[in-house]
Every structure is written in C-alpha cells, then in structure tokens.
Backbone bond lengths (Angstrom), bond angles and torsions (degrees), N, CA, C in turn:
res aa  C-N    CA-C-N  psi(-1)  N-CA   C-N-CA  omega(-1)  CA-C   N-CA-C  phi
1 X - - - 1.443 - - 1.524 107.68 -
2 X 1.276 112.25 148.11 1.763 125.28 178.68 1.399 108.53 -132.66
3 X 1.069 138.02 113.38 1.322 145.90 132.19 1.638 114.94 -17.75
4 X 1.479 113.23 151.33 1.537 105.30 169.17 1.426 90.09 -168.23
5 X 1.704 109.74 141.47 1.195 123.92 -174.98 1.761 107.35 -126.47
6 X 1.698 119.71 114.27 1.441 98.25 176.75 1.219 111.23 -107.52
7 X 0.986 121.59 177.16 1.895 138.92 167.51 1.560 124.49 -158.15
8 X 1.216 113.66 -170.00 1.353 101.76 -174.49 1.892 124.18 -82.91
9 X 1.713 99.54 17.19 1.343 111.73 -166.99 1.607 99.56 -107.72
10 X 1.506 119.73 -35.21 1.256 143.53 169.79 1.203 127.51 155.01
11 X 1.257 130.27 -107.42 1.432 139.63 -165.71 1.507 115.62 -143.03
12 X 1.296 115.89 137.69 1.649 115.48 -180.00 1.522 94.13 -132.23
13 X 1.627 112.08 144.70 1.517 99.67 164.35 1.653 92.45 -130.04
14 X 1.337 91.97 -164.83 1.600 98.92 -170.09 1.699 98.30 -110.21
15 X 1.696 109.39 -160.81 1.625 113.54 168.46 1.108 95.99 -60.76
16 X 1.121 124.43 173.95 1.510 148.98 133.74 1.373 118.04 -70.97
17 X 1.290 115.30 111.54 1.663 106.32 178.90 1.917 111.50 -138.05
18 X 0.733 104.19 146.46 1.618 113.45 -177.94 1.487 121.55 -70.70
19 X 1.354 120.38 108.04 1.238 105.26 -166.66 1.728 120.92 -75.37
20 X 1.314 109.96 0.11 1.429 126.83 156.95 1.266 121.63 -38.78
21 X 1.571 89.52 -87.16 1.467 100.76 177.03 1.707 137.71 -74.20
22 X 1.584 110.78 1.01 1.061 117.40 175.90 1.591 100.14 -138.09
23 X 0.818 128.23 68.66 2.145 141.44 -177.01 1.903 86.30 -58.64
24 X 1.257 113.20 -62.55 1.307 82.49 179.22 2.024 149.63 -63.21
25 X 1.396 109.54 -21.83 1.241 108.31 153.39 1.931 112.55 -53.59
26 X 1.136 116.20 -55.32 1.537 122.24 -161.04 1.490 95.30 -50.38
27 X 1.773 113.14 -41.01 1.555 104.02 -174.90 1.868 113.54 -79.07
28 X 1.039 116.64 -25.86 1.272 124.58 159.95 1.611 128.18 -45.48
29 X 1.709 92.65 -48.44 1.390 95.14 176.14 2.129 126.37 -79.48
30 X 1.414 82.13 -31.09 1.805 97.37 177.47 1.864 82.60 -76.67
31 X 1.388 139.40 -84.20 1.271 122.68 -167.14 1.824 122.65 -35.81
32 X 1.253 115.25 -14.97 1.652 130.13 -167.03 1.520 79.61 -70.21
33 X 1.843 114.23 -63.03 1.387 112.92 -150.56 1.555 110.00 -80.85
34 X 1.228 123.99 -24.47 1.692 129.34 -178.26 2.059 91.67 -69.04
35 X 0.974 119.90 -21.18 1.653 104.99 -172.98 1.552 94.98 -103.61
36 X 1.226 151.63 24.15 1.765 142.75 162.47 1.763 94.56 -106.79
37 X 1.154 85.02 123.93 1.677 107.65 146.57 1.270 144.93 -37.10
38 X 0.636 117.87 124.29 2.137 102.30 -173.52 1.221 120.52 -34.67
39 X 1.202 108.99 -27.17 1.950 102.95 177.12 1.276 96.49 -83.15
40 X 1.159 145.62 -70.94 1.365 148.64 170.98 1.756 115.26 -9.70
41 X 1.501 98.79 -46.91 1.111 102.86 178.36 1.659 104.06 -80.59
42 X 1.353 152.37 0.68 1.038 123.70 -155.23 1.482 131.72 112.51
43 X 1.499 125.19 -28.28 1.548 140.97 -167.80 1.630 100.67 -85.36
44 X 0.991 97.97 148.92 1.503 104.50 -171.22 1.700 108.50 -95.70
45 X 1.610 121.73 92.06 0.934 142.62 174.08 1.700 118.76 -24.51
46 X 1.058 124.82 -33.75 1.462 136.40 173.56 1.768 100.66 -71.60
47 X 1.119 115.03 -25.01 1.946 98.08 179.61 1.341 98.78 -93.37
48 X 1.684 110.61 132.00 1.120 132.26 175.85 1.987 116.37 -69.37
49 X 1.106 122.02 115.75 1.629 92.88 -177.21 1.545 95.47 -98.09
50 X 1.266 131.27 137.65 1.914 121.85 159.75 2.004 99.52 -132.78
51 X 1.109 97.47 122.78 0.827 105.81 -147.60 1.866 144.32 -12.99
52 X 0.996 153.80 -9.41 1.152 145.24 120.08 1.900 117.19 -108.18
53 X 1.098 87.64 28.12 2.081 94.14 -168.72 2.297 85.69 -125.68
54 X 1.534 89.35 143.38 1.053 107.59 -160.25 1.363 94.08 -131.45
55 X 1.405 137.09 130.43 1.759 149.79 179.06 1.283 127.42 -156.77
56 X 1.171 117.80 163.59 1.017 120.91 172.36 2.123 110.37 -128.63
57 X 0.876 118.35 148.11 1.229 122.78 -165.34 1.297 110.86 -126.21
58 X 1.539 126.12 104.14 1.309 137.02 -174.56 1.518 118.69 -114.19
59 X 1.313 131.10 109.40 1.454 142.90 161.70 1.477 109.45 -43.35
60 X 1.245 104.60 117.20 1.816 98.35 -179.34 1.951 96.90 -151.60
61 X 1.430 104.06 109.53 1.568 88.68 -177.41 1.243 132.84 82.17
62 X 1.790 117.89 16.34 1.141 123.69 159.30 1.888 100.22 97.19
63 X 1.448 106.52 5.28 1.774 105.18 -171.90 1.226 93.97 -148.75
64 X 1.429 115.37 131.48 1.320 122.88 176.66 1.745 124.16 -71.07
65 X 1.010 154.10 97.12 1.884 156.88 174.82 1.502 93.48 -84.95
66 X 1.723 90.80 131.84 1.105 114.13 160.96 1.453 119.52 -116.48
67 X 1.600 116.97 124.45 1.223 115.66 155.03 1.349 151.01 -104.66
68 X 0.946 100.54 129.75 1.878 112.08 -157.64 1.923 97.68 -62.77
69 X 1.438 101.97 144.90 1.204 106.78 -177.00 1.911 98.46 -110.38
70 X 1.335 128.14 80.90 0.861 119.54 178.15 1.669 126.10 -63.10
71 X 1.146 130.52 -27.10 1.210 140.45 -156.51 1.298 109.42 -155.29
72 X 1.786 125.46 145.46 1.566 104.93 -179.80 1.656 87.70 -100.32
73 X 1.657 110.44 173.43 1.349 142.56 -177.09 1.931 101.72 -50.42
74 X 1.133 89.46 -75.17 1.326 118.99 -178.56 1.543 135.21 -154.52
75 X 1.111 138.26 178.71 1.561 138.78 -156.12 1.531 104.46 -139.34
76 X 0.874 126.53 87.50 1.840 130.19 166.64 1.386 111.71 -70.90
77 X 1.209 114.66 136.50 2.161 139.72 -172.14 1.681 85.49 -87.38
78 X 1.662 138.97 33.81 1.300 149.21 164.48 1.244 150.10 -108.93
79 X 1.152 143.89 -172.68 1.124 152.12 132.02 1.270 123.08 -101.75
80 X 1.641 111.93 88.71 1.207 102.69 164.34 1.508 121.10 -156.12
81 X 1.397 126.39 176.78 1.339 128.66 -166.29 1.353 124.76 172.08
82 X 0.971 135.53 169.91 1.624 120.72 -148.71 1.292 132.91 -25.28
83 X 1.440 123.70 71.98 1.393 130.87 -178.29 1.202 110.58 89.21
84 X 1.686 123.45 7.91 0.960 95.89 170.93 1.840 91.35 -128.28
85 X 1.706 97.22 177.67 1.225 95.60 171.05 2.181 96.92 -173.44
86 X 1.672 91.76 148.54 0.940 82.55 -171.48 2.047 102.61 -136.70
C-alpha cells in the first residue's frame, strides 16, 4: 500500500509498505483517514450540506442569499480539484 497526497504543487506519496506484513501501519493509516473532517479530507468548506439540500450562502448588501445547489455541473472518471488533477 502507498499513500498519496495532492495539491496545487503536485503529488507526494508515502513508503510503500505491505499491509500483510505490517497490519499495524494499514490500521493506522485507514484510522488517520476515519478521524479528518471533511475539509481535511478535501470537500469544499463553503457548500452547506442540511440534510439532503446542498448551498452555498453569500453576504451581498448587508443580507445574507442562499443558493441552492440543486444539481452538480458535471462528473469527471478523476482526481481532481483546485488546479489540481491527477
């Protein structure tokens, strides 16, 4: 197993290690990702989720508008996200 971290600079991975022979890294690494937050993970902090309704909420003029995200744009077969993509 390899780890991989992207951003807008590129890509980092980790060792390569076998989850065979070392069971405890593999649980370290799946427990690393079950404890980050949605931003941590990647989600773009500005979309509101309540429960199946999705927004974003913009101050404009002293009154807050919210816009509902009914539908996404499109769906990429990727990895990618702010400038980056892999």
């Amino acid at each position: 197993m390899r780890l991989w971290e992207f951003d807008r600079v590129g890509g980092i991975a980790s060792e390569r290690f076998d989850i065979n022979e070392d069971g405890l890294q593999f649980v370290s690494a799946v427990l690393g990702f079950m404890w980050l937050n949605e931003e941590q993970l990647g989600f773009d902090p500005t979309i509101i989720t309540a429960g199946d309704k999705r927004y974003i909420e913009i101050k404009q003029d002293n009154h807050i508008e919210r816009l509902i995200i009914d539908k996404g744009i499109s769906c990429i077969p990727c990895v990618a996200g702010r400038a980056t993509t892999c």
